[in-house]
N, C-alpha and C positions, 0 to 999 in steps of 0.2 A: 594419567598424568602423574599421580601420586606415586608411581613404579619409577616414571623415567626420575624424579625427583628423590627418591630414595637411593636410584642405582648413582643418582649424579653425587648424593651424597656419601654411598657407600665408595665409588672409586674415587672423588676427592679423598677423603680419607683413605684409602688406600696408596692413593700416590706420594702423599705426607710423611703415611711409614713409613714405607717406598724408603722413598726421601731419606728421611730419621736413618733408617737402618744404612743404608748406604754410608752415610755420612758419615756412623758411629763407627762403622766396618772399616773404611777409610784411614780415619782415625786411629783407631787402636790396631790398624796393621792386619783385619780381620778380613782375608780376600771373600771368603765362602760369604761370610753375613756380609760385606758390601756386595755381591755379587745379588744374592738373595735378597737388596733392598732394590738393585737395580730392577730388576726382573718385573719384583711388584710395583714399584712402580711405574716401568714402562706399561707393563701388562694393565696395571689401571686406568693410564693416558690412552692406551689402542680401544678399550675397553668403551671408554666416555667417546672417543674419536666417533667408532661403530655406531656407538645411541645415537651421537647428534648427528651424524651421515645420515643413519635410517629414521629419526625425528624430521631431518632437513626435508628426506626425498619424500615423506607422510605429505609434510605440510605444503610441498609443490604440486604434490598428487591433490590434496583438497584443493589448493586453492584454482589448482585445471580444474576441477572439477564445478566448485561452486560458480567458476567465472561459466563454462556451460551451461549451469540452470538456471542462472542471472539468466543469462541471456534466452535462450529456451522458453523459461518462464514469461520474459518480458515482449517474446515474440507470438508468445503463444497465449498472451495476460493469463496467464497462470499466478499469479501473486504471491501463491504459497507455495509451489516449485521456486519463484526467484528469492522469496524469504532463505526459504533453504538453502539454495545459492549462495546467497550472500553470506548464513552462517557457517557454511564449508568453506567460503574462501578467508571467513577472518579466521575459521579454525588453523585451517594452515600458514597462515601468517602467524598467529600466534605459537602455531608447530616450529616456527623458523629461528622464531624470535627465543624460542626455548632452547632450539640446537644452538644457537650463538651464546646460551648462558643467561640470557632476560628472563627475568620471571614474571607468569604470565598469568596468576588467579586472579587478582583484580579484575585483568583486561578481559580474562576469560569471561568471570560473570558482567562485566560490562556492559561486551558484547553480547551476550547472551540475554541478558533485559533488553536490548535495543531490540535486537531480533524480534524478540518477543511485541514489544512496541508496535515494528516496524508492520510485522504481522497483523497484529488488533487493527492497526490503522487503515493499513490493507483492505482488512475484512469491512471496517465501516466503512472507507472510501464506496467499495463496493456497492454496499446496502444505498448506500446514498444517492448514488447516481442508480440506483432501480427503483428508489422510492419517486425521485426527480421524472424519472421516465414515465413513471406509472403516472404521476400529476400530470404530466405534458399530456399525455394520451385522456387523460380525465376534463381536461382544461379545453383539449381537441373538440371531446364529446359534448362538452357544457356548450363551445362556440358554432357548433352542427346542430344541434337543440334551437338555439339562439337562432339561426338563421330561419330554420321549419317555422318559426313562429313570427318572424318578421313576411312570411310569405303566408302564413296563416292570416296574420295582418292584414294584408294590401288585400287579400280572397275579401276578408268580411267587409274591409271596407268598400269595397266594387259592389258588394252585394248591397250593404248599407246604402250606399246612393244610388244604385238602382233602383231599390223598394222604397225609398219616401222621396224620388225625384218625382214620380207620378205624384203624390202627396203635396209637394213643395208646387208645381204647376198648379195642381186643384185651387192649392191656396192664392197664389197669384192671381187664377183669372176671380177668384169669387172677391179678389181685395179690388181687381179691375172693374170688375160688376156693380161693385159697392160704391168705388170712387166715380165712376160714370152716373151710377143712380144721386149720387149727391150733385155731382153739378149740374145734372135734369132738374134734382129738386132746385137748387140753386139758380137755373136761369127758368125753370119756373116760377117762381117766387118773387124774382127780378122782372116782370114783365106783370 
């Protein structure tokens, strides 16, 4: 960029003289040196015309292109293919906007922090939904655990009141036994 911005500066000035010479050639009735002003600076105007034609056709080629890996990227979740995308299509926009004469280093590193940005976020978006995933699949495991042991449960308890149901009867008839033997003693006692 620094090239097309010294040629753009090298042919303004050139077309100035251009200009100057023409002018002063004019003027004092000098065909050869207005001729010689004309020349340079049409030759300077054709000159800057070519840059910006081939700047313009740069910056429509990027930005065909970036809109490609956008897309590409976005179809394929490639993220860092669409990053890149996206910074070939502002490169060529910003190629566009240089062929018409806007100056464009601001916009350049700009864009080129955002990119950068857009990228990092990309990456951790990523990380995040596979750290998310990995929980889900942990959280799966934790509530399949959970159920083995509710079924673990209901085993011991079947078995639990199995083994002191015979126990729980013993105790019944022997409190039966007892309460009959008391109202023996009792309508013995009564008589």
């Amino acid at each position: 960029m620094s090239n097309n911005i010294s040629d753009r500066i090298s042919n303004t000035a050139n077309s100035y003289i251009g200009g100057a010479k023409q002018t002063v050639g004019e003027t004092i009735g000098n065909n050869s040196l207005a001729a010689s002003g004309a020349e340079q600076r049409a030759g300077a105007e054709a000159r800057q015309a070519a840059a910006d034609a081939k700047t313009h056709a740069e910056g429509a080629g990027h930005t065909a292109q970036g809109k490609v890996q956008q897309t590409v990227g976005s179809l394929t979740g490639n993220t860092s293919m669409e990053a890149r995308g996206h910074a070939n299509e502002v490169k060529g926009d910003l190629e566009r906007k240089e062929s018409n004469g806007q100056t464009i280093e601001e916009d350049l590193a700009f864009e080129e922090e955002r990119t950068r940005l857009i990228t990092d976020i990309n990456l951790e978006l990523g990380q995040m939904i596979t750290n998310i995933t990995i929980l889900q699949r942990n959280l799966d495991t934790i509530v399949t655990i959970g159920q083995e042991f509710g079924q673990l449960s209901e085993l011991w308890k079947n078995f639990h009141d199995s083994a002191f149901r015979f126990e729980k009867e013993e105790d019944q008839e022997v409190e039966e036994e007892q309460t009959q033997s008391r109202e023996q003693g009792y309508s013995l006692e009564s008589k």
